[in-house]
TORKOL-4160 file (C-alpha; in steps of 0.2 Angstrom, whole numbers, padded with zeros to 4 digits, m for minus):
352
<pt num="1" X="0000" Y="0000" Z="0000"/>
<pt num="2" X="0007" Y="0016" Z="m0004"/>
<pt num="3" X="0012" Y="0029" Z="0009"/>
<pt num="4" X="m0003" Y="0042" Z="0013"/>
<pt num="5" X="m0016" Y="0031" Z="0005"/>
<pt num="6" X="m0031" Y="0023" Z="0017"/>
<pt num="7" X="m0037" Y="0005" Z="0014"/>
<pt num="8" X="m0053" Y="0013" Z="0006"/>
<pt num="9" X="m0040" Y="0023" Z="m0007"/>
<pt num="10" X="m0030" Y="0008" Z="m0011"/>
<pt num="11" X="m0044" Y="m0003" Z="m0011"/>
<pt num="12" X="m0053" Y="0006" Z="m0023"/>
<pt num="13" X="m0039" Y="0011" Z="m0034"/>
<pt num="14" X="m0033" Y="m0006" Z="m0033"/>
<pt num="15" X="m0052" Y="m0010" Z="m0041"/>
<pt num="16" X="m0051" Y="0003" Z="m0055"/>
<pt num="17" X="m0033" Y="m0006" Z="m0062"/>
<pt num="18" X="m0042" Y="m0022" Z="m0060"/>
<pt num="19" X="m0055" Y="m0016" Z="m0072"/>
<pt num="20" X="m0043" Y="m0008" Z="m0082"/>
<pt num="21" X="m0035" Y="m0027" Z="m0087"/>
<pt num="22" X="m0050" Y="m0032" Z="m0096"/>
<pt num="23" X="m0038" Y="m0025" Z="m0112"/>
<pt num="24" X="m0034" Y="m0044" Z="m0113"/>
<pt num="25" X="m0049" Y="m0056" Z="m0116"/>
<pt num="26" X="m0050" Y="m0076" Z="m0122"/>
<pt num="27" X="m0035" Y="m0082" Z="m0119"/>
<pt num="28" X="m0034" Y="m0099" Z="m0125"/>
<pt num="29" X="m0020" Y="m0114" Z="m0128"/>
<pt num="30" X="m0024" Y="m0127" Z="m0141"/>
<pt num="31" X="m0014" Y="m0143" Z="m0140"/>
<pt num="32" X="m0014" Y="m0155" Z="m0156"/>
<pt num="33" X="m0016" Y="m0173" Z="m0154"/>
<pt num="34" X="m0015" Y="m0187" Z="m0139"/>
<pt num="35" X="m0016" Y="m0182" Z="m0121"/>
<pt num="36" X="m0006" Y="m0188" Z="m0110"/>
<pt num="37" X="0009" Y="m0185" Z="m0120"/>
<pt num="38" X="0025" Y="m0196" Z="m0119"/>
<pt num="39" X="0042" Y="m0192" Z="m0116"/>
<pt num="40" X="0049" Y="m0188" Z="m0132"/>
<pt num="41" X="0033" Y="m0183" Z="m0143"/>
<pt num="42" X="0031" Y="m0168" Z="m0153"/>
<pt num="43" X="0018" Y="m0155" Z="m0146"/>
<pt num="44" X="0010" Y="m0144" Z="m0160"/>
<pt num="45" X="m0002" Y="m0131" Z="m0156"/>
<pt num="46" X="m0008" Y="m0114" Z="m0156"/>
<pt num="47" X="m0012" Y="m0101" Z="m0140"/>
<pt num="48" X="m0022" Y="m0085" Z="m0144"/>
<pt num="49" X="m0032" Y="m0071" Z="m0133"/>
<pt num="50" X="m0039" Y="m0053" Z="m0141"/>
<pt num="51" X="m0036" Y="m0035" Z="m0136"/>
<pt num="52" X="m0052" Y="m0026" Z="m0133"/>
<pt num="53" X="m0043" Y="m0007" Z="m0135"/>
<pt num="54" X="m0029" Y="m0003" Z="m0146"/>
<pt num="55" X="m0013" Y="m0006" Z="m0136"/>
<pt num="56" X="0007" Y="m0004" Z="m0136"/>
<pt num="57" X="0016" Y="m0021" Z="m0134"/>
<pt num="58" X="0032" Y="m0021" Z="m0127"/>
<pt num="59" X="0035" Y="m0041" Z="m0124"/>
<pt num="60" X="0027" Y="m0056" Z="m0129"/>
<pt num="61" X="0035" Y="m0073" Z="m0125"/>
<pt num="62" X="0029" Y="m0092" Z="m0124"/>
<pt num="63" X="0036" Y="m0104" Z="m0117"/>
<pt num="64" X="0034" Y="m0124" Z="m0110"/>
<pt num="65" X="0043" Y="m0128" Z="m0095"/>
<pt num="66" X="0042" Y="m0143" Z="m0083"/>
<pt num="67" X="0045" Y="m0145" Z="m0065"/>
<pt num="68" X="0043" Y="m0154" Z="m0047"/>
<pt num="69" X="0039" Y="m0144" Z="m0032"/>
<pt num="70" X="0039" Y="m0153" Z="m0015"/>
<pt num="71" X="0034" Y="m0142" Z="0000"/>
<pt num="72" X="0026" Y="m0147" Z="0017"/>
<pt num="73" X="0026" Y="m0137" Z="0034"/>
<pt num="74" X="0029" Y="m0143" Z="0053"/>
<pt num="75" X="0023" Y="m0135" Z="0068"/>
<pt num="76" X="0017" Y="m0117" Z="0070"/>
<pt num="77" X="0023" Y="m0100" Z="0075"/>
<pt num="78" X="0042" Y="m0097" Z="0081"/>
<pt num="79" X="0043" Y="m0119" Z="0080"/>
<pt num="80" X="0036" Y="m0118" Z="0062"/>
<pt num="81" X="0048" Y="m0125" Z="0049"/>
<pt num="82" X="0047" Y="m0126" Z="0031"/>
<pt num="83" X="0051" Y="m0138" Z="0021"/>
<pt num="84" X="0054" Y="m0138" Z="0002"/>
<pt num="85" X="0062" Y="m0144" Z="m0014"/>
<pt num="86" X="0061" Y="m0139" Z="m0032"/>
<pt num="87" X="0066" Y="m0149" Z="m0048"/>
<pt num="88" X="0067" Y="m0139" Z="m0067"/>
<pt num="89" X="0067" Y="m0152" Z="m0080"/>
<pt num="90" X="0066" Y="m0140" Z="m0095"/>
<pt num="91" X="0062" Y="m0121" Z="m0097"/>
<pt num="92" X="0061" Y="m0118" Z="m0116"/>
<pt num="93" X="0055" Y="m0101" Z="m0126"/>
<pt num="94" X="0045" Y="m0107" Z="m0140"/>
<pt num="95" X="0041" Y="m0088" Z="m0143"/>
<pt num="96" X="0050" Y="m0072" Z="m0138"/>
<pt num="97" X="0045" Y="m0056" Z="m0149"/>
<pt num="98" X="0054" Y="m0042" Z="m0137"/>
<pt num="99" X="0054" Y="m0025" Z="m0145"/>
<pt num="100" X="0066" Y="m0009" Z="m0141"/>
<pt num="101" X="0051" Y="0000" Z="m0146"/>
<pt num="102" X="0032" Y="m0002" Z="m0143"/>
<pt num="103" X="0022" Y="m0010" Z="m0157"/>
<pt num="104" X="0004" Y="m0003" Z="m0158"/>
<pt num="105" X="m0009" Y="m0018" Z="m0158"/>
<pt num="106" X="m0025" Y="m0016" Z="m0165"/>
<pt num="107" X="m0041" Y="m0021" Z="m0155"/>
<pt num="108" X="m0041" Y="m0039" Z="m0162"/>
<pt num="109" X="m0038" Y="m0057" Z="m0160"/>
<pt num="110" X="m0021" Y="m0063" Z="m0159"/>
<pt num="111" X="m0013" Y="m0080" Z="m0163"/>
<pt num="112" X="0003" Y="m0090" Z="m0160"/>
<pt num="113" X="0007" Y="m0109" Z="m0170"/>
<pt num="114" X="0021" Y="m0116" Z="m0159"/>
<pt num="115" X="0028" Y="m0136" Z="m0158"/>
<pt num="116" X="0041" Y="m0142" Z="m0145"/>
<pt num="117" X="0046" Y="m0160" Z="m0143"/>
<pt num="118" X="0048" Y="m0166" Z="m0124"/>
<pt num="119" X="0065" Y="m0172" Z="m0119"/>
<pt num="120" X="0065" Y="m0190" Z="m0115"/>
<pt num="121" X="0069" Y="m0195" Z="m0097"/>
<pt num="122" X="0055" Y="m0185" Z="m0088"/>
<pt num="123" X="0043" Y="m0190" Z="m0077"/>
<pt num="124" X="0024" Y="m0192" Z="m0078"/>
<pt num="125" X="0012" Y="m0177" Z="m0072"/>
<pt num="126" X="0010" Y="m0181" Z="m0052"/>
<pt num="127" X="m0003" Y="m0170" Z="m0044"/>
<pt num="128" X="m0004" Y="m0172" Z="m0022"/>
<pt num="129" X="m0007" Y="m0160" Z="m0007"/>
<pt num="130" X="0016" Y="m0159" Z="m0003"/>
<pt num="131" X="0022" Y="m0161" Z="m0020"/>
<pt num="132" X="0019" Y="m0160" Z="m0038"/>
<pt num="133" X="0023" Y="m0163" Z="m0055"/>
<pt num="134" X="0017" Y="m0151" Z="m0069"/>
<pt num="135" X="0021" Y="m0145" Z="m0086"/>
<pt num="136" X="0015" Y="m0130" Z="m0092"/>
<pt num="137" X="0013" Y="m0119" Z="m0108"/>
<pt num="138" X="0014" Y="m0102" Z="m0103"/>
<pt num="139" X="0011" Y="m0085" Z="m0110"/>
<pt num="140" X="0014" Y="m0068" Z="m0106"/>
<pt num="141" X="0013" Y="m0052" Z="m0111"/>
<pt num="142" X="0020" Y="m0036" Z="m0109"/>
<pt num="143" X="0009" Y="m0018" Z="m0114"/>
<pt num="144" X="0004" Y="m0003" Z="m0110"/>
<pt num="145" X="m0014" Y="0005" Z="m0113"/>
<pt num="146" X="m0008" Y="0022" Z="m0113"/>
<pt num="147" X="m0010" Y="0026" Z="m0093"/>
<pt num="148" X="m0003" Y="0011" Z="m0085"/>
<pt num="149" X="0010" Y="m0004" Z="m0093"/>
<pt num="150" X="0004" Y="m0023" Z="m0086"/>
<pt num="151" X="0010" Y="m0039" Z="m0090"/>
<pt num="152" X="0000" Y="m0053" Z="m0089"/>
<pt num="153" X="0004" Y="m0073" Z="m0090"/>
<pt num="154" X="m0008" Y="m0087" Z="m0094"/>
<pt num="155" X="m0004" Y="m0105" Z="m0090"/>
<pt num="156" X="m0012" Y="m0119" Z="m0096"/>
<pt num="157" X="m0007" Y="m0138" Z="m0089"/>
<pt num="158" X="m0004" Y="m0150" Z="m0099"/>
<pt num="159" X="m0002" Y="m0170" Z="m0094"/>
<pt num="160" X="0013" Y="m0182" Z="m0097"/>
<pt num="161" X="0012" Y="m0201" Z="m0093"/>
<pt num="162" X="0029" Y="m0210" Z="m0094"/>
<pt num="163" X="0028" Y="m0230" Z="m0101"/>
<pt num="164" X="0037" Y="m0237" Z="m0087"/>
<pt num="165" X="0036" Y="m0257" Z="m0088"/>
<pt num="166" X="0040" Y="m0269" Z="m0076"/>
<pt num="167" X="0058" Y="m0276" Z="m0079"/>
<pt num="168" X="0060" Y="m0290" Z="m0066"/>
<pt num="169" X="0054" Y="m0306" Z="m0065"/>
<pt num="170" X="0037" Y="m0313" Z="m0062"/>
<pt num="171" X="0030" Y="m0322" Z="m0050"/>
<pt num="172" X="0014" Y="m0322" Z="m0040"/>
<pt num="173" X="0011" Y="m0311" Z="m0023"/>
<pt num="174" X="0006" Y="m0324" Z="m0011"/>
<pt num="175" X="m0005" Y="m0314" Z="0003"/>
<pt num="176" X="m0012" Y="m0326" Z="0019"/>
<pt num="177" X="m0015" Y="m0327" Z="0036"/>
<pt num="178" X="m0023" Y="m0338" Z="0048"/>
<pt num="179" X="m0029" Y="m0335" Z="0068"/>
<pt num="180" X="m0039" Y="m0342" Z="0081"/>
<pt num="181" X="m0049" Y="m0331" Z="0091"/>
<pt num="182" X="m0058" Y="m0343" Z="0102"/>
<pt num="183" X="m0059" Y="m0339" Z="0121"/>
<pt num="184" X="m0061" Y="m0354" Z="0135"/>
<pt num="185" X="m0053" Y="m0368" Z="0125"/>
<pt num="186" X="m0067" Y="m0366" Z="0110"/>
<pt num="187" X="m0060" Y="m0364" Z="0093"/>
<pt num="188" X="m0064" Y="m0352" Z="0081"/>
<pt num="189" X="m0051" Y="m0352" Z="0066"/>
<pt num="190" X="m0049" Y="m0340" Z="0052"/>
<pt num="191" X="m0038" Y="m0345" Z="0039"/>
<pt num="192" X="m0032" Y="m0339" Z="0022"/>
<pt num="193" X="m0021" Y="m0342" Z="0006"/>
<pt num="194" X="m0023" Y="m0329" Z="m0009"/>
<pt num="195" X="m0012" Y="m0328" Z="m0023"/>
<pt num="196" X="m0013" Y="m0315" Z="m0038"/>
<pt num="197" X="m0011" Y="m0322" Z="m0056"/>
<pt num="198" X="0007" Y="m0310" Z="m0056"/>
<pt num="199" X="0015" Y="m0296" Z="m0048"/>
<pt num="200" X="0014" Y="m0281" Z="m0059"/>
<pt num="201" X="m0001" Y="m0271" Z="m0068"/>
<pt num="202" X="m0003" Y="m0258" Z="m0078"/>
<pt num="203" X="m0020" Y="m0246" Z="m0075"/>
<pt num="204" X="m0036" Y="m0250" Z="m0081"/>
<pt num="205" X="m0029" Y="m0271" Z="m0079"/>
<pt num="206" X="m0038" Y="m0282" Z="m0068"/>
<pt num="207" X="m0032" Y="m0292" Z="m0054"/>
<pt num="208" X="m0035" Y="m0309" Z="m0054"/>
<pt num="209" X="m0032" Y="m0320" Z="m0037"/>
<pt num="210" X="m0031" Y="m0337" Z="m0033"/>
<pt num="211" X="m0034" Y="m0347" Z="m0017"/>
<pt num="212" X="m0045" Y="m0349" Z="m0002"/>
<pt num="213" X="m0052" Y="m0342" Z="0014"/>
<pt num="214" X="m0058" Y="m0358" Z="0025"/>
<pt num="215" X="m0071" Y="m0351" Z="0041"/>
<pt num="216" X="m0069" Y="m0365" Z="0054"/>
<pt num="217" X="m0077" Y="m0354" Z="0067"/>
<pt num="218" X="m0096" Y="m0353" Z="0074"/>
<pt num="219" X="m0100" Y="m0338" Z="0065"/>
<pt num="220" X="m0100" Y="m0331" Z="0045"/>
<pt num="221" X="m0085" Y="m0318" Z="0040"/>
<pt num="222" X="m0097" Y="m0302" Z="0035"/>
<pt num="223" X="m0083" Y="m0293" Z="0026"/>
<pt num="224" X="m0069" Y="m0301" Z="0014"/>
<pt num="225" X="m0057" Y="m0287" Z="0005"/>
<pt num="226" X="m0043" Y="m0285" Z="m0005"/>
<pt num="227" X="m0034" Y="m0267" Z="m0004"/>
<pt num="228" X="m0022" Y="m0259" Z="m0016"/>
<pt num="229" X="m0011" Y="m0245" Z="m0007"/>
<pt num="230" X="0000" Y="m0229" Z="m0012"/>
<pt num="231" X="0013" Y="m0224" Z="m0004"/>
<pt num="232" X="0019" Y="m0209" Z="m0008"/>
<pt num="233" X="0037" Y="m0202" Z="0000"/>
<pt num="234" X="0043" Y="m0186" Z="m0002"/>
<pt num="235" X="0062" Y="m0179" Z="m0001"/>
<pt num="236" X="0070" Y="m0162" Z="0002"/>
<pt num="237" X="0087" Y="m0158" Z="0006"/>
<pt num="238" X="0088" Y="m0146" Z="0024"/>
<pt num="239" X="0099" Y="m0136" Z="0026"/>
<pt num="240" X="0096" Y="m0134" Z="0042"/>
<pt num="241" X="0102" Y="m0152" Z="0046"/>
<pt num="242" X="0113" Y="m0156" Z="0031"/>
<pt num="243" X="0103" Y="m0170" Z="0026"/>
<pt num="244" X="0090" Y="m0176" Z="0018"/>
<pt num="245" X="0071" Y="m0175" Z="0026"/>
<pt num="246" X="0058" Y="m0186" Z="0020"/>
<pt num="247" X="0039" Y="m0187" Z="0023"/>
<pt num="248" X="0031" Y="m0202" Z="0018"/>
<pt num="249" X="0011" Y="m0204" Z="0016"/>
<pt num="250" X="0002" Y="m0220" Z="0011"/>
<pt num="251" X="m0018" Y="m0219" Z="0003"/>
<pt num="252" X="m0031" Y="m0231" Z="m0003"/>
<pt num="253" X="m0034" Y="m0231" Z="m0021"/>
<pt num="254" X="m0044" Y="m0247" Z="m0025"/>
<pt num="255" X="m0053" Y="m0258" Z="m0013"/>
<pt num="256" X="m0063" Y="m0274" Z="m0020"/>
<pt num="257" X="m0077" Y="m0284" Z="m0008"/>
<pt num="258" X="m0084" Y="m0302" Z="m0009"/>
<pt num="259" X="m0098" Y="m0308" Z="m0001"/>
<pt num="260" X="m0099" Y="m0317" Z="0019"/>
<pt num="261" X="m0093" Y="m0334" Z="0021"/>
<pt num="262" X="m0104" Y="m0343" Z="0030"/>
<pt num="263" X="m0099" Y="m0353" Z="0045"/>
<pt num="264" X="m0091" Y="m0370" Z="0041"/>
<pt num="265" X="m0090" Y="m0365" Z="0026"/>
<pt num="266" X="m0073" Y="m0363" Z="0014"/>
<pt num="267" X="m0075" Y="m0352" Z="m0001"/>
<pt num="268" X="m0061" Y="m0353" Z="m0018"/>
<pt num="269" X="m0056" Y="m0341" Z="m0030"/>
<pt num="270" X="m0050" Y="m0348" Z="m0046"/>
<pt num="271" X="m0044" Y="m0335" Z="m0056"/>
<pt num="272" X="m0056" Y="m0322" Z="m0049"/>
<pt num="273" X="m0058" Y="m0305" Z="m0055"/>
<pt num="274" X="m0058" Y="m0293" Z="m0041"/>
<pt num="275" X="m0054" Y="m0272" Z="m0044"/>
<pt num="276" X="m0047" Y="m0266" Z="m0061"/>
<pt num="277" X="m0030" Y="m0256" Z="m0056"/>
<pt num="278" X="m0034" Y="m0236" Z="m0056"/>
<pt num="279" X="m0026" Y="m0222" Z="m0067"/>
<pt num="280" X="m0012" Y="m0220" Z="m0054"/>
<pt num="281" X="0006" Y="m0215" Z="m0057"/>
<pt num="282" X="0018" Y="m0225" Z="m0059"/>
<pt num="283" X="0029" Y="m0235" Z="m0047"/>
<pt num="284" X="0045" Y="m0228" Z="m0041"/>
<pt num="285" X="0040" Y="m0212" Z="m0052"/>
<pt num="286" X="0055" Y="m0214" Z="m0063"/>
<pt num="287" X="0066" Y="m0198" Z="m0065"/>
<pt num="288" X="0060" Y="m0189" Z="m0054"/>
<pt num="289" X="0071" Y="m0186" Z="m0037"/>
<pt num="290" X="0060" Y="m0176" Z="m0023"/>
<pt num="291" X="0047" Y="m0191" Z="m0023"/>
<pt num="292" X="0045" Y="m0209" Z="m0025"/>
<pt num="293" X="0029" Y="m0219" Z="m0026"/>
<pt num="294" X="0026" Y="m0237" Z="m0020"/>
<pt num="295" X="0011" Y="m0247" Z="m0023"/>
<pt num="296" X="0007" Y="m0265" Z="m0010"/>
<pt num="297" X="m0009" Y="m0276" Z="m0008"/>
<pt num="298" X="m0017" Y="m0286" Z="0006"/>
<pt num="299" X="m0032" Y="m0297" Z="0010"/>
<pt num="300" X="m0041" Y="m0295" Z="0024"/>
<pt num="301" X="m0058" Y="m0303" Z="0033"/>
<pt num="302" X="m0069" Y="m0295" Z="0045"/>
<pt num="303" X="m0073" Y="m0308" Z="0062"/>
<pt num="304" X="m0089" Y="m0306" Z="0070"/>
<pt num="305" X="m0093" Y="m0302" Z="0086"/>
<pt num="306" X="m0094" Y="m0292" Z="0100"/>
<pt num="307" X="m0076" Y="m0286" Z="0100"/>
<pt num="308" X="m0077" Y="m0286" Z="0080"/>
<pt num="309" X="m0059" Y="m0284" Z="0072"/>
<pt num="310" X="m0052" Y="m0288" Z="0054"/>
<pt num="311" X="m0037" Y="m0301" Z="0052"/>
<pt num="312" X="m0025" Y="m0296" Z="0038"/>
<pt num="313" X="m0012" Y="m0301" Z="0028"/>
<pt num="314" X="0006" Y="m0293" Z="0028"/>
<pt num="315" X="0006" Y="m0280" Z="0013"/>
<pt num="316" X="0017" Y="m0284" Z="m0004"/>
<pt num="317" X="0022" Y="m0276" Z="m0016"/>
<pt num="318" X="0015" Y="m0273" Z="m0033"/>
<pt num="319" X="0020" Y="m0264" Z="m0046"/>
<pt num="320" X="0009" Y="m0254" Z="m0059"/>
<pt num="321" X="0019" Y="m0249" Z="m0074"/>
<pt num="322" X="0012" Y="m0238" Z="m0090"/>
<pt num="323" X="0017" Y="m0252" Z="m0103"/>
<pt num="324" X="m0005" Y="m0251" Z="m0109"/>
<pt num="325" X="m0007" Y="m0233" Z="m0110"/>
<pt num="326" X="m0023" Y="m0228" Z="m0119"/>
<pt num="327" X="m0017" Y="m0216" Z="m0132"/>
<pt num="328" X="m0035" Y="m0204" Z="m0136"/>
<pt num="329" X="m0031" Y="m0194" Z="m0151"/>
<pt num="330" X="m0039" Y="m0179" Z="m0149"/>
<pt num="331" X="m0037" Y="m0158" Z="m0148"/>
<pt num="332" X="m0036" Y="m0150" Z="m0131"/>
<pt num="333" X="m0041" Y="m0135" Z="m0127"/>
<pt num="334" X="m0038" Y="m0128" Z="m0109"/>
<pt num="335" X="m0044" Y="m0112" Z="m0102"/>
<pt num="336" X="m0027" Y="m0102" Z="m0095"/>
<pt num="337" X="m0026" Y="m0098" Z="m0079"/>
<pt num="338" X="m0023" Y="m0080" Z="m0077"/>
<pt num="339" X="m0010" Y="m0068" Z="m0067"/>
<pt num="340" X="m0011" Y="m0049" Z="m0069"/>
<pt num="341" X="0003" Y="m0037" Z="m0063"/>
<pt num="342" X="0005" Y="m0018" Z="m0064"/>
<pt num="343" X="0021" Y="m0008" Z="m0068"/>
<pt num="344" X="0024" Y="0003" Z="m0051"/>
<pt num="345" X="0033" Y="0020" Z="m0050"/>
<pt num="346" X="0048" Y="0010" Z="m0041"/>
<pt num="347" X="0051" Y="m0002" Z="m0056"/>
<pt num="348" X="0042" Y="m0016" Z="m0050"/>
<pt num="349" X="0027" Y="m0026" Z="m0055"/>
<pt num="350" X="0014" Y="m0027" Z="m0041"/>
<pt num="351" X="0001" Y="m0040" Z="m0044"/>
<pt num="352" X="m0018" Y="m0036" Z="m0046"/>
């Protein structure tokens, strides 16, 4: 706020230069063929966006940039510590038009053709609430309308899936369990013996198991589960310590459910279908540093009773690969989100 000004002043004249931006109108990026794209492709496609008024241009740049951002925060006031990474994987201009002198621009639309080709060993678009992986088309534009000189950007998000396949060997994951909850000599056994058809998916695959849950108990299982599990973990570099921090956090992505087995009863899976795997990332992330996912399944059976619990087997690992990506060919068109800034007396943009 400048020196002398109230709130009201600032606040209205902050109002007036927000009004005063509506110069700019439309902006729009238009990506040719498949989303997501793959390390490597070509991207083709055009951005454009209109001037209401005539206007003097001073810059105009596009550019495609990709990056990781890991950030999360501990504690609160004078124990509050922050704690953050970033990773650049490429910042290219696609388009730079910067003029010694202002070029007048007509009220009108405007249009840029553009192509960039994605360097190779980058790694798919990752969206969580500590850490990130983006890739943006970005444009921005430097003019003045006479009074007051703005610059304004627009970026539009675009996705990048990496085919990662699984390269080791195959095998079944084996999950079982077995207990006895019986109190006072009676016995109540639970047991189970599952095996997946293999240990590696890709998403939109189903997962098959093998096996058997046996209820030697007095009562029927009500619940019967099979849980699929991400675990995300995230690494910064402190300074601080002069070593690495990491944060790890673990989600449920896909949960299938069978029927009860009834007591006395033994019910067999051959080759059962259960959850198809979900549009998730890839394990281990590849190429990206600041954070690695990990994916793991276990069965599990709910026991009746009074003191219900659920018995469990130990989680393994899975892994879910890219190697059956769905290639959609199609033309995207993304709304750009939008940043307006103000030239101030001092040389500095301030933003509107």
């Amino acid at each position: 706020m400048a020196s002398g000004m109230s709130w009201l002043g600032w606040h209205r004249s902050n109002l007036s230069l927000r009004q005063g931006t509506m110069n700019m109108n439309n902006p729009k990026v238009v990506l040719l063929g498949r989303q997501p794209y793959l390390p490597g492709d070509k991207i083709q496609g055009k951005a454009s966006w209109g001037f209401r008024n005539n206007v003097s241009v001073k810059d105009t740049k596009l550019s495609v940039h990709g990056a990781c951002k890991v950030k999360w925060i501990v504690g609160f006031g004078e124990n509050k510590m922050v704690f953050e990474s970033d990773e650049a994987y490429f910042d290219t201009a696609v388009f730079n038009d910067s003029n010694t002198e202002e070029n007048l621009l007509k009220a009108s639309e405007h249009e840029i053709e553009f192509d960039f080709t994605l360097p190779r060993n980058i790694p798919s678009s990752f969206q969580s609430k500590d850490g990130n992986v983006s890739y943006i088309v970005s444009l921005t534009v430097l003019y003045s309308d006479g009074r007051l000189t703005f610059k304004e950007t627009f970026d539009s998000t675009f996705l990048v899936k990496n085919p990662y396949e699984y390269r080791g060997p195959e095998a079944p994951i084996v999950l079982s369990a077995a207990e006895d909850y019986g109190l006072c000599g009676k016995r109540n056994v639970i047991e189970f013996d599952i095996s997946t058809t293999k240990n590696n998916y890709s998403p939109g695959e189903c997962i098959s198991i093998n096996g058997f849950i046996d209820n030697r108990s007095k009562k029927k299982l009500s619940c019967v589960k099979l849980i699929l599990t991400q675990r995300i973990t995230y690494t910064v570099s402190s300074e601080l310590s002069q070593h690495q921090e990491t944060r790890t956090k673990s989600n449920i992505v896909g949960t299938w459910l069978s029927g009860e087995v009834r007591s006395g009863s033994k019910m067999t899976f051959d080759n059962q279908e259960t959850m198809r795997v979900p549009d998730v990332v890839e394990s281990e992330l590849t190429n990206c540093e600041a954070i690695n996912t990990e994916y793991t399944l276990k069965f599990g059976v709910k026991l009746p009773g009074l003191l219900s619990r659920e018995v469990y087997s130990d989680s393994e690992v899975v892994f879910i690969g890219n190697n059956q990506i769905g290639i959609k060919s199609t033309e995207t068109e993304s709304i750009a989100k939008r940043q307006v800034y103000v030239l101030m007396k001092n040389g500095s943009f301030m933003r509107l």
